[in-house]
KOLFIVO-74556 format. One record per residue (C-alpha): residue number from 1; residue in three letters; x, y, z. Coordinates in Angstrom, 2 decimals. Example, Ala and Ser with C-alpha at 12.3 -4.5 7.8 and 13.67 -1.06 7.14 Angstrom:
REM residues 2
+-----+------+---------+---------+---------+
: seq : type :       u :       v :       w :
+-----+------+---------+---------+---------+
:   1 :  ALA :   12.30 :   -4.50 :    7.80 :
:   2 :  SER :   13.67 :   -1.06 :    7.14 :
+-----+------+---------+---------+---------+
//
This chain:
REM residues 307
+-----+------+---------+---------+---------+
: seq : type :       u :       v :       w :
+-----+------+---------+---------+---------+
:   1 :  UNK :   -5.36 :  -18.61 :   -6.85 :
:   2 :  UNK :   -3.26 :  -16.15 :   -7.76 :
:   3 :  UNK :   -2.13 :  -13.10 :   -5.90 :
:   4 :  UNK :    0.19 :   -9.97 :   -6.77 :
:   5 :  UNK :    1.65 :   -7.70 :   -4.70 :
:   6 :  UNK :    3.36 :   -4.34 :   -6.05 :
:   7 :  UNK :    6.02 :   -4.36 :   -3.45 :
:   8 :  UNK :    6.95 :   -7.53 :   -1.88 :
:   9 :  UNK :    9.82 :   -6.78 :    1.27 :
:  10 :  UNK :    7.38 :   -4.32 :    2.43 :
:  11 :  UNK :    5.05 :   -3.61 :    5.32 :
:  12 :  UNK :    2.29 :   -2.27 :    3.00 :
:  13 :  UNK :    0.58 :   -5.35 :    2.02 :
:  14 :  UNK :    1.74 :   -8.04 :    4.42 :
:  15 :  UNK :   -1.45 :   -9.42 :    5.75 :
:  16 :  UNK :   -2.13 :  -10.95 :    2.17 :
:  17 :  UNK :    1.58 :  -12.42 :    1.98 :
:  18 :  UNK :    1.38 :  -13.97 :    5.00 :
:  19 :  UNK :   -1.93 :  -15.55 :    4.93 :
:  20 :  UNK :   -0.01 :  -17.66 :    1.96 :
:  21 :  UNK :    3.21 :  -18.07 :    3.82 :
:  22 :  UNK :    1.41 :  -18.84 :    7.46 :
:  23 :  UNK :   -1.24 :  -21.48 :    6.02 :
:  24 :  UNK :   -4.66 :  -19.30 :    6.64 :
:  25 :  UNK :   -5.31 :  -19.21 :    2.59 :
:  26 :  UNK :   -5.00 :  -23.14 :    2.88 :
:  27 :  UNK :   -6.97 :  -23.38 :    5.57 :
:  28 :  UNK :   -9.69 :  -22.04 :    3.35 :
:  29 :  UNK :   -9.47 :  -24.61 :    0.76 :
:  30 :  UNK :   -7.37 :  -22.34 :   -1.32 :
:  31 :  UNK :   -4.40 :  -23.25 :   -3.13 :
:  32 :  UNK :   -2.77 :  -19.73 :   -3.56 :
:  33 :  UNK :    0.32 :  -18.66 :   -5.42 :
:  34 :  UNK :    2.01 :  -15.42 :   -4.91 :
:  35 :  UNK :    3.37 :  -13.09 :   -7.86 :
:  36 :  UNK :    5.57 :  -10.00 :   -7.42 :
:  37 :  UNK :    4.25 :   -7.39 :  -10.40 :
:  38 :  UNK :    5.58 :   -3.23 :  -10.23 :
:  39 :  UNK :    4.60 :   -1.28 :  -10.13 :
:  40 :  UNK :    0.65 :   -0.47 :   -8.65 :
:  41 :  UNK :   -0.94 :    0.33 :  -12.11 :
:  42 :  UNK :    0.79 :   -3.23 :  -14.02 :
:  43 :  UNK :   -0.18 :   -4.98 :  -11.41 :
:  44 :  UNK :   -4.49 :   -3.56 :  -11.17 :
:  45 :  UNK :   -4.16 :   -4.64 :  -15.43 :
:  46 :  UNK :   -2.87 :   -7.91 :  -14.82 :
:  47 :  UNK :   -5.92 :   -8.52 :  -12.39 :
:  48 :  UNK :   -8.21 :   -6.78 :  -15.20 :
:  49 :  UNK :   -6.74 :   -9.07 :  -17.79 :
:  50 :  UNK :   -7.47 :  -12.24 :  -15.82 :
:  51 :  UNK :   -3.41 :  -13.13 :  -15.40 :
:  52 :  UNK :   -3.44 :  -12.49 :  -11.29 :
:  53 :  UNK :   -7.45 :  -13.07 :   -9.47 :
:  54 :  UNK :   -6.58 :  -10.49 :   -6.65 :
:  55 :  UNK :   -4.23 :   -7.80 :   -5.79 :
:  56 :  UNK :   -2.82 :   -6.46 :   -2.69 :
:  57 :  UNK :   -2.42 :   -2.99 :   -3.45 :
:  58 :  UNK :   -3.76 :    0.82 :   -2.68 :
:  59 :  UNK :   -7.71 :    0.49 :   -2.96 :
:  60 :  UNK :   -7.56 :    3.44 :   -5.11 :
:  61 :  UNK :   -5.21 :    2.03 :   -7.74 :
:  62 :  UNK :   -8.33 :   -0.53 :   -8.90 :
:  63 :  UNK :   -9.46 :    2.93 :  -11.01 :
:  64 :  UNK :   -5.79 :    2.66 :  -13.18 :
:  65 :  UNK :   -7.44 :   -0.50 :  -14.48 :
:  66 :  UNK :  -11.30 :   -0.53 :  -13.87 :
:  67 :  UNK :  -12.45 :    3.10 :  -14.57 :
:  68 :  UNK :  -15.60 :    4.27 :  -12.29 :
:  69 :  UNK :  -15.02 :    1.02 :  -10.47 :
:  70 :  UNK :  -16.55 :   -0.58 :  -13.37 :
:  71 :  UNK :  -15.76 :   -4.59 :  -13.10 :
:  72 :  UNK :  -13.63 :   -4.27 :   -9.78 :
:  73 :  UNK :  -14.04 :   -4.71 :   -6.49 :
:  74 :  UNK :  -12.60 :   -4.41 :   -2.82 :
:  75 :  UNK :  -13.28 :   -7.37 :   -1.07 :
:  76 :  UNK :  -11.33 :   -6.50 :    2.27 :
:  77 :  UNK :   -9.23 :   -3.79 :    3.97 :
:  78 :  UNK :   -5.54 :   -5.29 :    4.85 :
:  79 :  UNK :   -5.14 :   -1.90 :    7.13 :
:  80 :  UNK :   -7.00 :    1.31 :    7.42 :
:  81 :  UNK :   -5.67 :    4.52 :    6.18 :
:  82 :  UNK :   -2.96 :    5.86 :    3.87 :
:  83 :  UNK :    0.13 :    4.15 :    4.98 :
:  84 :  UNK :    3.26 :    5.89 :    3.35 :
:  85 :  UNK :    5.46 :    7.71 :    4.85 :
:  86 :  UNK :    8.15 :   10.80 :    3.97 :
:  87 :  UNK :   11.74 :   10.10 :    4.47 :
:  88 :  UNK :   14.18 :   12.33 :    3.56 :
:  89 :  UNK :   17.85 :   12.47 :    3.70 :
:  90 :  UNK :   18.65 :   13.41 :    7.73 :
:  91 :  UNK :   21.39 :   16.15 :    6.80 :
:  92 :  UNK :   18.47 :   18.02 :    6.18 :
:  93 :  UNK :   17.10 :   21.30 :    8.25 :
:  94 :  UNK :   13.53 :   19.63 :    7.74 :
:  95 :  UNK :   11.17 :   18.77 :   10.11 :
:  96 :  UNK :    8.52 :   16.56 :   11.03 :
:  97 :  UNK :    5.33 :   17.23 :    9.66 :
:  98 :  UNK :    6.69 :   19.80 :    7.75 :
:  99 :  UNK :    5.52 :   19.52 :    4.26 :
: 100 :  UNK :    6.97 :   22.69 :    3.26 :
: 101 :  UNK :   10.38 :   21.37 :    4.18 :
: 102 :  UNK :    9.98 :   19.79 :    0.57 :
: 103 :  UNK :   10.62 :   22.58 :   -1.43 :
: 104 :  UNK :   14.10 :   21.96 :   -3.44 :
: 105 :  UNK :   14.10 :   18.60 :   -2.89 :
: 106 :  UNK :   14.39 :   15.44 :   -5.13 :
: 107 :  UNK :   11.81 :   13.27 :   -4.02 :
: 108 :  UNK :   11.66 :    9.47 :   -5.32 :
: 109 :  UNK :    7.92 :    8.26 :   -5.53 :
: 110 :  UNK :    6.37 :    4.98 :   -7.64 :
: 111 :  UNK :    3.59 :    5.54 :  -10.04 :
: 112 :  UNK :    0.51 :    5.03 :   -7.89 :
: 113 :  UNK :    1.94 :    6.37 :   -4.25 :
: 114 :  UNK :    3.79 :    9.62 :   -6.70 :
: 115 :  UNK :   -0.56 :   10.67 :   -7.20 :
: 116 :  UNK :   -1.02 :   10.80 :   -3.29 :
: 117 :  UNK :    2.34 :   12.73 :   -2.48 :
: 118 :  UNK :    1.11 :   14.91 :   -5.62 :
: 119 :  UNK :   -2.08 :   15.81 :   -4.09 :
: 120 :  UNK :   -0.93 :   16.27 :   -0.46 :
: 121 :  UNK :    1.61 :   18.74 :   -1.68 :
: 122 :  UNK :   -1.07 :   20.00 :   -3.74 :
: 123 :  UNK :   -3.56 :   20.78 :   -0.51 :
: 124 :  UNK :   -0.37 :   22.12 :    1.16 :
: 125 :  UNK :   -0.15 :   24.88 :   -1.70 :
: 126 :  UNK :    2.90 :   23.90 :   -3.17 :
: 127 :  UNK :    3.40 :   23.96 :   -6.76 :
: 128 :  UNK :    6.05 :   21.18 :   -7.59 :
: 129 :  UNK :    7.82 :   22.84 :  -10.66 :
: 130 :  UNK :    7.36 :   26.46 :   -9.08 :
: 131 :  UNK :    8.84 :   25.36 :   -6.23 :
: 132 :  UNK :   11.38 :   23.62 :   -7.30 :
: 133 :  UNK :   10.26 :   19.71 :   -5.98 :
: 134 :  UNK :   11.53 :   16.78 :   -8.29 :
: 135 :  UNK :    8.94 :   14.34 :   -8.15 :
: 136 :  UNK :    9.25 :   11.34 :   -9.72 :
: 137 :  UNK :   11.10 :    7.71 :  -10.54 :
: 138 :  UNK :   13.79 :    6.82 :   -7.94 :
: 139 :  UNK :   16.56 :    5.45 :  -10.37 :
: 140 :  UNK :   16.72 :    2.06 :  -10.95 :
: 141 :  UNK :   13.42 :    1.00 :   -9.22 :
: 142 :  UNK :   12.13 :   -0.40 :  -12.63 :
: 143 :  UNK :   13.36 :   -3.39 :  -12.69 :
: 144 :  UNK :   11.07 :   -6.47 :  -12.44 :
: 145 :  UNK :   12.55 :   -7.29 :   -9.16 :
: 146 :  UNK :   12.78 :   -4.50 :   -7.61 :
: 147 :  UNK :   11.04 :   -3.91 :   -4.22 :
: 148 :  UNK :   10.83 :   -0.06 :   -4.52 :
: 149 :  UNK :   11.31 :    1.39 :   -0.31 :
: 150 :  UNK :   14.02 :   -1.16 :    0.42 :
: 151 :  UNK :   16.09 :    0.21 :   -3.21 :
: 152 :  UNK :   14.93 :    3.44 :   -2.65 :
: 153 :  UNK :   16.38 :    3.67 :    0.74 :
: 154 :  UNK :   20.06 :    2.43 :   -0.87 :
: 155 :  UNK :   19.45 :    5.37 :   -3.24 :
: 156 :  UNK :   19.12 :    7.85 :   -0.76 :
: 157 :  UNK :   21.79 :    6.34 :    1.40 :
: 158 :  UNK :   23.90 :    7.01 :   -1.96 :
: 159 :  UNK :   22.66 :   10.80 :   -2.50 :
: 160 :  UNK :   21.27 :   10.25 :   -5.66 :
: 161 :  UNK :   17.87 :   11.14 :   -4.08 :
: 162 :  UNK :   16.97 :   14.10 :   -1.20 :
: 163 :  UNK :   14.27 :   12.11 :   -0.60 :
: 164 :  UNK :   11.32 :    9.08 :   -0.75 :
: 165 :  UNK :    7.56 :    8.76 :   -0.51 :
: 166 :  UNK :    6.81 :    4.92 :    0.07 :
: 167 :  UNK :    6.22 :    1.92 :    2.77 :
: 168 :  UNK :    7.27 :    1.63 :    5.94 :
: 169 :  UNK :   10.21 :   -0.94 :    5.63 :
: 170 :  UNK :   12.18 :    1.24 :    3.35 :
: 171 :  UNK :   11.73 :    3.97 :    5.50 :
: 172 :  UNK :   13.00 :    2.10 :    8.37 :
: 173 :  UNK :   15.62 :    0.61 :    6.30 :
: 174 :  UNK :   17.00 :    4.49 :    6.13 :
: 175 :  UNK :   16.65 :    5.64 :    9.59 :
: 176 :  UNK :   18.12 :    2.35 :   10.75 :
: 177 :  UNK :   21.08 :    3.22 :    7.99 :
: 178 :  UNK :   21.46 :    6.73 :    9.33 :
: 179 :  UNK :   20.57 :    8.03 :    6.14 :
: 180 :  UNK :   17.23 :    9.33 :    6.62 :
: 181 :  UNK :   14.67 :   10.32 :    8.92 :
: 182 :  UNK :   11.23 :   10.55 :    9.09 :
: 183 :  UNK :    8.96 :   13.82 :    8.02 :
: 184 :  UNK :    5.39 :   12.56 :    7.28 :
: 185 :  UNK :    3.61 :    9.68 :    8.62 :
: 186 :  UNK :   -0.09 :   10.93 :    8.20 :
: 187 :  UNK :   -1.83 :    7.95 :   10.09 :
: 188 :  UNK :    0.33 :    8.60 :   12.79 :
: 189 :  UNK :   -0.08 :   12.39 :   13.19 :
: 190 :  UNK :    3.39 :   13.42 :   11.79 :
: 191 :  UNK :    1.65 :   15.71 :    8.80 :
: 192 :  UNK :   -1.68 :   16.42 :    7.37 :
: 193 :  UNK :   -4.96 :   14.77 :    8.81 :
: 194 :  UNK :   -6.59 :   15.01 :    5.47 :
: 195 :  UNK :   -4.08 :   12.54 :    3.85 :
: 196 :  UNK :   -5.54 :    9.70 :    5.73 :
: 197 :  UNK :   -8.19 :    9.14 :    3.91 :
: 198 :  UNK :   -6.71 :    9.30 :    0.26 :
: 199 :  UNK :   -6.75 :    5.37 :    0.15 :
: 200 :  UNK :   -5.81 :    2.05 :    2.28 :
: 201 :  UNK :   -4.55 :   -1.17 :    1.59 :
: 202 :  UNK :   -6.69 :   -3.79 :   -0.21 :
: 203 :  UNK :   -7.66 :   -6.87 :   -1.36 :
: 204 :  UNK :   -8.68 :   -6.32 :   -4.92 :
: 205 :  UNK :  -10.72 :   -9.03 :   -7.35 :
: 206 :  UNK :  -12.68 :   -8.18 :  -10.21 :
: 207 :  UNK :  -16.31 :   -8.52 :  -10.79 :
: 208 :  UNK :  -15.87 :  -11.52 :  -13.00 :
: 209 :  UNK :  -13.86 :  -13.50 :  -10.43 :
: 210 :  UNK :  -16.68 :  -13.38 :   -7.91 :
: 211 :  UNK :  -19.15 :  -14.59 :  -10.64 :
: 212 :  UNK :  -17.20 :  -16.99 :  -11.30 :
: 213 :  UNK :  -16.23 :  -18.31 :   -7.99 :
: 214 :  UNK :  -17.59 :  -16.51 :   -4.63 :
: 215 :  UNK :  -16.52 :  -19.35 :   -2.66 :
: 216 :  UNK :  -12.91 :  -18.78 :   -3.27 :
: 217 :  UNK :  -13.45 :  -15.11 :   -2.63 :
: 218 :  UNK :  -15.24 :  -15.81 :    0.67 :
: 219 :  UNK :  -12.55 :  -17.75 :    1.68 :
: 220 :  UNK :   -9.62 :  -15.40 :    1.06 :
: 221 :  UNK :  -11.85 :  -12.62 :    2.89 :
: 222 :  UNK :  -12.16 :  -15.06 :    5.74 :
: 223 :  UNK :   -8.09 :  -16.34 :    5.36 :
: 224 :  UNK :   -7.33 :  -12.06 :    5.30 :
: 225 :  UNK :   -9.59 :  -11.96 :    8.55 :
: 226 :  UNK :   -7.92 :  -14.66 :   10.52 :
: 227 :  UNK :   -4.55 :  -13.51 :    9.63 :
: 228 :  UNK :   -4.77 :  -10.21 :   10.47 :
: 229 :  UNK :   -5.76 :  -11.48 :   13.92 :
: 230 :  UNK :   -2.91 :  -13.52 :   14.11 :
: 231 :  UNK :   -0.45 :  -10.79 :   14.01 :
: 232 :  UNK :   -2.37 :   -8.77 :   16.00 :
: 233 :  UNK :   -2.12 :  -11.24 :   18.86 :
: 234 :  UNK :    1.55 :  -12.33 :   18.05 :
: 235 :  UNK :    3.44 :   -9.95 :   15.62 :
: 236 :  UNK :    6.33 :  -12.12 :   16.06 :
: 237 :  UNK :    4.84 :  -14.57 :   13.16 :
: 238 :  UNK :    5.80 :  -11.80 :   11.01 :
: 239 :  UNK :    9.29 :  -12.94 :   11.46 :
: 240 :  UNK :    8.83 :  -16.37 :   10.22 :
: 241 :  UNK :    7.43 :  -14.99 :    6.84 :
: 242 :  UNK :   10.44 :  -12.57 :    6.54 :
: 243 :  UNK :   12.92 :  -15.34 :    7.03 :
: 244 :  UNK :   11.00 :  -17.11 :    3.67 :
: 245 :  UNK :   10.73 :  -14.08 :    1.35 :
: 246 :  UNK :   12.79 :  -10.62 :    2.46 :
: 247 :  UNK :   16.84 :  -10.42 :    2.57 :
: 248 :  UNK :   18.30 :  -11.26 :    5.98 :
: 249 :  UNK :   17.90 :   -7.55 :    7.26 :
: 250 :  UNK :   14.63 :   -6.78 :    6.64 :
: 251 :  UNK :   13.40 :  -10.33 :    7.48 :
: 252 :  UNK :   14.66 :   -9.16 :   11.56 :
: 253 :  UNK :   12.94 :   -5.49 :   11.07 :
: 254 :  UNK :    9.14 :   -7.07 :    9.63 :
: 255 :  UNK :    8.32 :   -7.81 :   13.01 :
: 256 :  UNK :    8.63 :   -5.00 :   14.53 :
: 257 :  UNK :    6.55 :   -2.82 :   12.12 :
: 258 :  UNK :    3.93 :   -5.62 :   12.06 :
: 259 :  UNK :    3.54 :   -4.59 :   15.90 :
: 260 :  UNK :    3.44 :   -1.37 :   14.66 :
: 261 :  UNK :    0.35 :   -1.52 :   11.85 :
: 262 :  UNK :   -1.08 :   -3.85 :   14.05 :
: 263 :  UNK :   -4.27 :   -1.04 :   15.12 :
: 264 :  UNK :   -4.92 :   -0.79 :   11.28 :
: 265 :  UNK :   -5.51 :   -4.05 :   11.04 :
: 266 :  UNK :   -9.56 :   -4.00 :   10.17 :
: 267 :  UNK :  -10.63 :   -5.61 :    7.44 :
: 268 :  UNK :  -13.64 :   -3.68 :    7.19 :
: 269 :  UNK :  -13.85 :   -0.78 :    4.32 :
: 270 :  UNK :  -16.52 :    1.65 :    5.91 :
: 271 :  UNK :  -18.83 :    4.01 :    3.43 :
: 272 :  UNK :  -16.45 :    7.05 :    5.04 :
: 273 :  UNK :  -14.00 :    5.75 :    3.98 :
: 274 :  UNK :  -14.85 :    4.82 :    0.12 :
: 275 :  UNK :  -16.02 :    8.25 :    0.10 :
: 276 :  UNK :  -13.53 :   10.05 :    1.32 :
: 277 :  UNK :  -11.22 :    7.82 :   -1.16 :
: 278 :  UNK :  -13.47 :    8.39 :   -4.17 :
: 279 :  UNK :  -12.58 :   12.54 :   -3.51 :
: 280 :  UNK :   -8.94 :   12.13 :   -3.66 :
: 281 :  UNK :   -9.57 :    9.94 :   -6.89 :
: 282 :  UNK :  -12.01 :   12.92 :   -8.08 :
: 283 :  UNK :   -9.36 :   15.45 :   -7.07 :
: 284 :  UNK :   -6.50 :   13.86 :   -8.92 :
: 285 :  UNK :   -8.50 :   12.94 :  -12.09 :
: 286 :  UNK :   -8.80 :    9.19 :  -11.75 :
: 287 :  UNK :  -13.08 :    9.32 :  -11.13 :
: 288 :  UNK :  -15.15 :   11.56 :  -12.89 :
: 289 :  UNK :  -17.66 :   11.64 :  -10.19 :
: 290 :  UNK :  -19.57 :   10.46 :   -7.18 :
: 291 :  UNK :  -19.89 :    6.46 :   -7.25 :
: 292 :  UNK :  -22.07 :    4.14 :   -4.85 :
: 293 :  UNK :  -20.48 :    2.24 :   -1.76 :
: 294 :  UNK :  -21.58 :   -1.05 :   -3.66 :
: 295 :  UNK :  -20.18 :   -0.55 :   -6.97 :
: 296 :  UNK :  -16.83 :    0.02 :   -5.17 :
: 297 :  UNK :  -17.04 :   -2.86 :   -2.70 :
: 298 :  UNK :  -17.80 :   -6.22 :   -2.75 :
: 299 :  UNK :  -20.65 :   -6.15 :   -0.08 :
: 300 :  UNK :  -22.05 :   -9.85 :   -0.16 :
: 301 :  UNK :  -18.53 :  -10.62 :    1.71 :
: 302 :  UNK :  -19.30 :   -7.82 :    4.49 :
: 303 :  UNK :  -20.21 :   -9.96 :    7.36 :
: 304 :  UNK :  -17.11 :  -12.04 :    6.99 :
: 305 :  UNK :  -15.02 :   -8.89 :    8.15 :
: 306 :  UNK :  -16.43 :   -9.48 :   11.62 :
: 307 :  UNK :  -16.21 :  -13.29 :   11.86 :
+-----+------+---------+---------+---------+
//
């Protein structure tokens, strides 16, 4: 079994990395195999073109590859509610929860988390060319390698960027560096409530993967489940994973925002919530239209999110 992850020394997705690294995948009979692939929208084709069988990504990002959630599926939530955060360089008269602070800047965003900065600047009434925002690639973050907060937070520590829009470990990475600080955490309260419900993480299959096999989805729903109580209960496992797969540094900081996610760790993807994700993917041109709960989400695995 195959898994990819857009960003891999990250916060964003770490219930599905460490359900490989702590055993609970095994556990459920499955022999699972982990695959770094940047960014979001290479990784959602690689799962359409039957090289990966899930991904760990933003649930919205299964449109880049399955238009009108035709021949995708979320199986499970790894945490609730939009999850990146603003950093920007902490020189700056900006301040928190001030989107408007923006204007001027050079922000670094990857394609997939660039669509939701986009749109919350959009609801926020600011125009990124008239107001002078550079959005876009943080330089060098395309190489196959590359976890994109962690480099982006070197960047910025360099001045090449005024700012970032990604996970929680780069972020941290900054403020821990002195470089940055934080402006908009949405699921927090620092910034607009409406961003909360653009999108949240996910474990994505596709439709012909649970034809083919709804045991071995089952079990990764259930392996997801477990884990995520596991770090709940002891965050501290966190640390063991980070010692396998991140750099020294951010194997030590893991922990601590795995404490920190740890109340958005529900694996259950309520109808609100597809809904209110299927807007911003209206809004921003990725879904032409309304589509039902079940042709987003995989709902024979439902009772396993409470098990």
């Amino acid at each position: 079994m195959r898994i990819a992850v857009p960003d891999l020394i990250s916060n964003s997705y770490f219930p599905a990395v460490a359900a490989i690294e702590l055993g609970y995948f095994k556990a459920e009979g499955l022999d699972a195999e982990l695959r770094h692939v940047f960014p979001i929208p290479r990784a959602m084709a690689a799962l359409r073109d039957g090289e990966v069988d899930f991904v760990a990504g933003p649930a919205h990002a299964a449109l880049t590859a399955f238009p009108e959630w035709q021949g995708g599926k979320l199986v499970a939530a790894l945490a609730q509610q939009t999850f990146w955060l603003l950093v920007v360089r902490s020189d700056l008269d900006v301040e928190p929860g001030d989107v408007q602070g923006v204007k001027g800047l050079r922000i670094g965003a990857a394609p997939g988390p660039e669509l939701a900065f986009r749109h919350l600047l959009s609801e926020a009434g600011i125009d990124p060319m008239g107001d002078g925002v550079e959005l876009g690639p943080v330089p060098g973050a395309d190489g196959a390698d590359v976890s994109f907060g962690v480099h982006a937070a070197g960047v910025l520590e360099r001045g090449e960027i005024d700012g970032f829009w990604a996970n929680a470990m780069g972020c941290e990475v900054a403020v821990r560096s002195g470089a940055g600080k934080v402006i908009l955490d949405v699921r927090r309260g620092i910034g607009p409530a409406s961003a909360t419900g653009y999108t949240f993480a996910a474990l994505v299959t596709s439709d012909a993967n649970v034809d083919k096999d709804p045991g071995a989805v089952a079990g990764a729903v259930r392996g997801i489940v477990n884990v995520q109580n596991a770090l709940r209960e002891e965050p501290s496992r966190a640390t063991e994973v980070g010692r396998r797969l991140f750099p020294a540094a951010e194997a030590e900081i893991i922990a601590a925002l795995i404490e920190r996610d740890a109340p958005f760790y529900d694996p259950s993807i309520a109808e609100d919530a597809v809904e209110s994700m299927n807007r911003f993917a209206q809004a921003t041109g990725l879904l032409s239209g309304p589509v039902a709960y079940d042709q987003v989400v995989a709902t024979q695995f439902r009772d396993l999110w409470s098990q």
